[in-house]
C-alpha positions as CSV (number, residue, x, y, z in Angstrom):
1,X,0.0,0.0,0.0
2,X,2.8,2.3,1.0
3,X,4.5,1.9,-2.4
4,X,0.9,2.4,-4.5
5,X,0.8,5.7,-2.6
6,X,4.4,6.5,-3.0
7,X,3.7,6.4,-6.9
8,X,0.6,8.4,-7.3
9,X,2.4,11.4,-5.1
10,X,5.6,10.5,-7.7
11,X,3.1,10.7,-10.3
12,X,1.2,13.9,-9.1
13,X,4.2,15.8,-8.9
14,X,5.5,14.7,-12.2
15,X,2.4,16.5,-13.6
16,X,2.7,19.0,-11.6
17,X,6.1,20.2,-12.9
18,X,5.5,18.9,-16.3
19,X,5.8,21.4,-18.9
20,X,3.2,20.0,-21.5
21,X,0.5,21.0,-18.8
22,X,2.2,24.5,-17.8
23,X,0.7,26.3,-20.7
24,X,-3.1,27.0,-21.4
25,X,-4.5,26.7,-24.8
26,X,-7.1,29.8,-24.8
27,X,-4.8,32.0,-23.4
28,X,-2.2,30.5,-25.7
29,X,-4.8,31.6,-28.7
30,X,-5.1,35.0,-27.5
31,X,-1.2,35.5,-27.3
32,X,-0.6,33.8,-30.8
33,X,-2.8,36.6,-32.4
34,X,0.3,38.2,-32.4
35,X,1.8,35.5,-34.6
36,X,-1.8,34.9,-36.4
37,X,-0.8,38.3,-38.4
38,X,1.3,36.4,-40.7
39,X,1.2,32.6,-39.6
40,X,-2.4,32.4,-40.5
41,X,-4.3,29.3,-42.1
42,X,-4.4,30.2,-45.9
43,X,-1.9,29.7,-48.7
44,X,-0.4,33.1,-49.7
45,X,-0.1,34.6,-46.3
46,X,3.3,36.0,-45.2
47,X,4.3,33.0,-43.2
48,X,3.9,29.0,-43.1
49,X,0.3,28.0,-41.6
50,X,1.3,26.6,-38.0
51,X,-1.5,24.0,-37.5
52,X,0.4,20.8,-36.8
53,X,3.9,22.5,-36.3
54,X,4.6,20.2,-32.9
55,X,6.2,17.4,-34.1
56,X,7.1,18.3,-37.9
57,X,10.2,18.9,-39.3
58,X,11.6,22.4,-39.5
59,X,10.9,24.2,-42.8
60,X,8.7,21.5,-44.3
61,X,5.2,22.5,-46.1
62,X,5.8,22.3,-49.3
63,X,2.6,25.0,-49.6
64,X,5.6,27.8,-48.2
65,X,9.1,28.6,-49.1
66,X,11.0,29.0,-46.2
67,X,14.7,31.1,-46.2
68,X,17.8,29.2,-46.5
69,X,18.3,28.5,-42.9
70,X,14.9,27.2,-42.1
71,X,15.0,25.0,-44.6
72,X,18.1,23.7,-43.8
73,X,17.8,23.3,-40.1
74,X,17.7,19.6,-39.1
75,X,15.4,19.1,-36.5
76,X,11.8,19.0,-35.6
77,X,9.5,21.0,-34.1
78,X,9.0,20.0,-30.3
79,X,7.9,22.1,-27.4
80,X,11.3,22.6,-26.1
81,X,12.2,24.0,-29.2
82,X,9.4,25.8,-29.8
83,X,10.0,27.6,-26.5
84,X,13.7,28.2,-26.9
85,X,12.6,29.7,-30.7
86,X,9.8,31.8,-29.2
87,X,12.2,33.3,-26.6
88,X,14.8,34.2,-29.3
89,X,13.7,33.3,-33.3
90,X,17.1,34.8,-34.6
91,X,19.3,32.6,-31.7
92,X,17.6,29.2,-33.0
93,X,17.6,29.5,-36.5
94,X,20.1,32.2,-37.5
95,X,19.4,34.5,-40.9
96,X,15.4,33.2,-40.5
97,X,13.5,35.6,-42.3
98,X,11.2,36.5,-39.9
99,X,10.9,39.8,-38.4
100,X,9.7,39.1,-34.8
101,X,12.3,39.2,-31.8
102,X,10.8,37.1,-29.9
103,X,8.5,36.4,-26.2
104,X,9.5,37.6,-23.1
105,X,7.3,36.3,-21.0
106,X,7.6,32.8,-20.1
107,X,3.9,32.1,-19.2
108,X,3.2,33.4,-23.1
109,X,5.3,31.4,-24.6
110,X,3.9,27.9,-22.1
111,X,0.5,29.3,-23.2
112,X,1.3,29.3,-27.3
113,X,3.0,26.1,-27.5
114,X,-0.2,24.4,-25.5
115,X,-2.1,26.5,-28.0
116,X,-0.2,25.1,-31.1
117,X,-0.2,21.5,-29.7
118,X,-4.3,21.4,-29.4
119,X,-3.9,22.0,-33.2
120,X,-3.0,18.9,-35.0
């Protein structure tokens, strides 16, 4: 009995501190409007539609043409570096294109990746 207890207060705290669940998706959506200016949903606008982006490779719709450096850049999107890119776009993928300097706030940047996840 001790040890079932032992593993549901190991497994509450894991959740607890787990970033997946740090963020919240409906503030997330009201922070990415920022981003929504040019990351929206339709071919043709100014930047790559972002539905789906956890878990995809960097620079990889073919519906966008990416700069040099984003399409080069050999990894995938996951929420670690997702947050890291948010934080500091230029420091992740140097000579990207896009003009935005990045999230200061760390609870903004939680909230937009849980916001980008609940979008498959």
């Amino acid at each position: 009995m001790a040890d079932a207890r032992f593993l549901l207060v190991a497994a509450g705290l894991l959740c607890a501190t787990s970033p997946a669940l740090a963020g919240d998706a409906a503030r997330g959506k009201q922070v990415f409007q920022i981003c929504a200016a040019c990351h929206g949903d339709q071919p043709g606008d100014l930047g790559p539609s972002l539905v789906g982006v956890v878990g995809r490779k960097a620079g990889a719709r073919d519906d966008y043409r990416y700069s040099g450096p984003m399409s080069r850049a050999d990894f995938t999107w996951d929420r670690e570096r997702l947050r890291s890119f948010l934080r500091d776009p230029r420091g992740v993928v140097k000579g990207t294109k896009m003009p935005f300097d990045g999230l200061a706030d760390e609870g903004e940047i939680d909230d937009v990746i849980e916001f980008l996840a609940s979008r498959p």
